[in-house]
C-alpha positions, 0 to 999 in steps of 0.5 A, a space after each residue: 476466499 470463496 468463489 462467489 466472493 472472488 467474483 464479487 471482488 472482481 466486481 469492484 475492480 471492473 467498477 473502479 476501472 469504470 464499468 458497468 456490470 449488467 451480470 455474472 456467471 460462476 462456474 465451479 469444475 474439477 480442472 480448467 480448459 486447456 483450450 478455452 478455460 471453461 470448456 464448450 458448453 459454459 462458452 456458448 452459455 457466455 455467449 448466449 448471455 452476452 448477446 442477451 445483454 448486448 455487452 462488448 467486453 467480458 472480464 474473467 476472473 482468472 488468468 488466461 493463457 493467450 490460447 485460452 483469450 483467443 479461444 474466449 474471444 471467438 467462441 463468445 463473439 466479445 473482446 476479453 480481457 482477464 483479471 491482470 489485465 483488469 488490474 492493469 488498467 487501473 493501474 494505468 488510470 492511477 498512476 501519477 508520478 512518472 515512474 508509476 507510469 512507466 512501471 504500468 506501461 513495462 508491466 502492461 508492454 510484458 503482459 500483451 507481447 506474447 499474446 498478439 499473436 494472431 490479433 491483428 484485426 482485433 486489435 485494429 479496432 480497439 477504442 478507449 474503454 476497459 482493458 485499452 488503456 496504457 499503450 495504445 493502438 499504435 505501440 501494439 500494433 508493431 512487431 515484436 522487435 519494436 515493443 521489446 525495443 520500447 520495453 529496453 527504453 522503459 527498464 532503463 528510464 525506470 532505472 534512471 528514476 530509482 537511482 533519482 529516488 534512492 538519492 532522494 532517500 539517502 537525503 532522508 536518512 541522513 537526517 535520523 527520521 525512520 520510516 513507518 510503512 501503512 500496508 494492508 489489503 486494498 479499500 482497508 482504509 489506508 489512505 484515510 489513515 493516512 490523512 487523519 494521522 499527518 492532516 494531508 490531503 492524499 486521495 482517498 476513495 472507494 474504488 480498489 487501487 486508489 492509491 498507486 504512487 508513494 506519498 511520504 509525510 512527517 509525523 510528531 509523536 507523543 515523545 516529540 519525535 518526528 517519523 516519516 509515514 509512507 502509505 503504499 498501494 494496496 494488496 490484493 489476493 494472488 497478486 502476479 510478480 508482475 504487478 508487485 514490480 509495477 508499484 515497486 516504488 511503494 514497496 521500496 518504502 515498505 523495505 525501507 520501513 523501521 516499522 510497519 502498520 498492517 491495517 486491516 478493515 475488522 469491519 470485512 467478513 473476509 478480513 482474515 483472509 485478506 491479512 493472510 495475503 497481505 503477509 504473503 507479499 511481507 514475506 515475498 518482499 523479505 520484511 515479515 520479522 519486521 516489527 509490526 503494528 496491527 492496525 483494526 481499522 472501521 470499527 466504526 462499523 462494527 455494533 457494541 457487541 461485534 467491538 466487546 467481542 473483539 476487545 476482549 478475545 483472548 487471542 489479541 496480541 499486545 501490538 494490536 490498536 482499534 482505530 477508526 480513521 473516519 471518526 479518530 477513534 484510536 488514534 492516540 493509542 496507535 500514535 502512542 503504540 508507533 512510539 513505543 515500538 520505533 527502533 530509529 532514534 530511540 529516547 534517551 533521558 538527559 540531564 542538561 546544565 546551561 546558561 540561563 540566557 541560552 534560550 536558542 538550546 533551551 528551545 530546541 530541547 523544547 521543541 524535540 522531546 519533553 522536558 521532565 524537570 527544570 530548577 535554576 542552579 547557580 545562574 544556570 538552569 538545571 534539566 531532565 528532559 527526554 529527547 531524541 539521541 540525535 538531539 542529544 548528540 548536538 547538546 553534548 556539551 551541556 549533557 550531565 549525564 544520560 541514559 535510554 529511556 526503557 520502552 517499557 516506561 513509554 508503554 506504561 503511558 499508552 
């Protein structure tokens, strides 16, 4: 991603943690400051602007080591913060669920501790606003001993409510149902994926980073199958190890997942490269020979030629759907395709003889998968049906005989 459209994401992020942006520099240099990032002359340039514009916090589009914020912080007379502990505090802003918390809170803990040496003053005098949130005054104002102690409390509570989780999770596979993980870089429109595919009513929004917390829904397929759909936090270019851990809850699920929907905003000019980093984090989480779905998402906002040249690359893969949440363009093909391509469950095509009066097995063959061909026989009714193989392991004993649907019969009605 080029350096003026790094800096305009940096953008986005500071106003979805509630700022206001008044300017912006860019530097281009062969190697970074050791001491101050940026070097003299560009320090007394930030300076020189941020007295100018009369702005108490500068936010950096890099990493900085706790050498460099300090130096920062003295030579621009402003309180800075760089782009992870940015990222940081909206993660503190949208986490819900009590793990969320706690990861934010562990992540931010890991990220201030080696870097309170010598802020005492400063940080005397942090309010509310960008870059304070999470902690607070008081936790980072005690020694060393005291936060590590605070980080010991945090791992084991987390620990508590994965333990809490994967029971939770076991009580779902013990029902045959598989999971299908939405991924995708951040703002590409997951969430209102999401909610046009299970009707929930999850947030959706704008700002990068609305999603935070695991939100699981059942799904019917076409075939009368049910999946569990999980959206997950969004991804983001050079991501820290730190981050990922903060939301591991999400992207436990994405481990999870039978099935994975990478959703890709075709409407970006940068979506190229933003499904290059959302493979990078598949391949750091061990999931990249998973089956995929690519999902091209806001075609909405493409023109007649920019979709016909889309449609008709060559380079299009066969697991690739053009959808547009917003409207629901698309959205039986990609239901269509999910059923196609989940390996949890497959369909099987059964031939069923039971009693006429049966109608409690009737219905459940009815209401789990299709019902191809039915004629009364000597008193009993005659079935083929496509149903799920758990659903035919419970009707077992009126099974004539059975066999697995090929995927390639579902497909030929995509």
């Amino acid at each position: 991603m080029a350096s003026r459209d790094s800096l305009n994401e940096l953008e986005e992020l500071a106003q979805s943690a509630g700022a206001n942006i008044v300017g912006s520099l860019l530097q281009v240099r062969d190697a970074l400051d050791p001491a101050t990032l940026v070097g003299k002359g560009k320090l007394e340039e930030i300076r020189a602007e941020a007295q100018v514009r009369r702005v108490p916090l500068v936010i950096v589009d890099h990493d900085l080591t706790p050498v460099q914020l300090r130096n920062m912080e003295k030579g621009t007379g402003c309180r800075v913060i760089d782009r992870t502990q940015l990222i940081l505090d909206i993660f503190a802003t949208h986490a819900r669920t009590r793990e969320g918390q706690l990861q934010v809170e562990l992540a931010q803990l890991n990220y201030l501790l080696p870097r309170l040496t010598g802020r005492g003053e400063e940080l005397s005098r942090l309010g509310g606003g960008i870059g304070t949130r999470g902690p607070g005054e008081q936790k980072l104002e005690t020694d060393r001993r005291r936060i590590r102690d605070r980080v010991g409390k945090i791992q084991r509570m987390i620990e508590t409510v994965r333990r809490q989780r994967t029971t939770r999770r076991r009580a779902r596979q013990a029902v045959p149902l598989g999971m299908v993980a939405l991924v995708g870089y951040t703002n590409a429109g997951k969430s209102t994926l999401f909610n046009a595919l299970t009707k929930a009513g999850v947030l959706t929004s704008a700002k990068m980073f609305a999603t935070l917390d695991p939100t699981i829904r059942a799904v019917r397929l076409p075939s009368r199958r049910r999946v569990l759909l999980s959206d997950t936090v969004g991804f983001l270019r050079d991501l820290p190890s730190g981050l990922i851990a903060a939301f591991r809850a999400t992207l436990e699920e994405v481990q999870e997942a039978a099935l994975i929907l990478q959703v890709t905003d075709i409407s970006n000019p940068h979506h190229a490269e933003q499904d290059a980093e959302v493979l990078k984090v598949l391949r750091e989480l061990g999931v990249e020979g998973r089956p995929r779905i690519q999902v091209l998402n806001k075609i909405d906002n493409l023109s007649a030629e920019e979709m016909q040249a889309l449609t008709q690359s060559p380079g299009r893969g066969r697991n690739v759907v053009f959808t547009s949440a917003m409207t629901g363009a698309g959205l039986e093909e990609l239901l269509a395709k999910i059923d196609a391509e989940m390996p949890v469950d497959p369909l099987v095509r059964v031939r069923l003889r039971m009693p006429l009066a049966d109608g409690r097995h009737l219905a459940r063959v009815q209401a789990s998968g299709r019902v191809l061909h039915s004629e009364v026989v000597a008193g009993d009714l005659l079935l083929e049906a496509e149903i799920p193989e758990s659903a035919a392991r419970t009707l077992r004993e009126f099974v004539v005989e059975s066999s697995a649907v090929r995927r390639a019969a579902i497909r030929a009605s995509d």
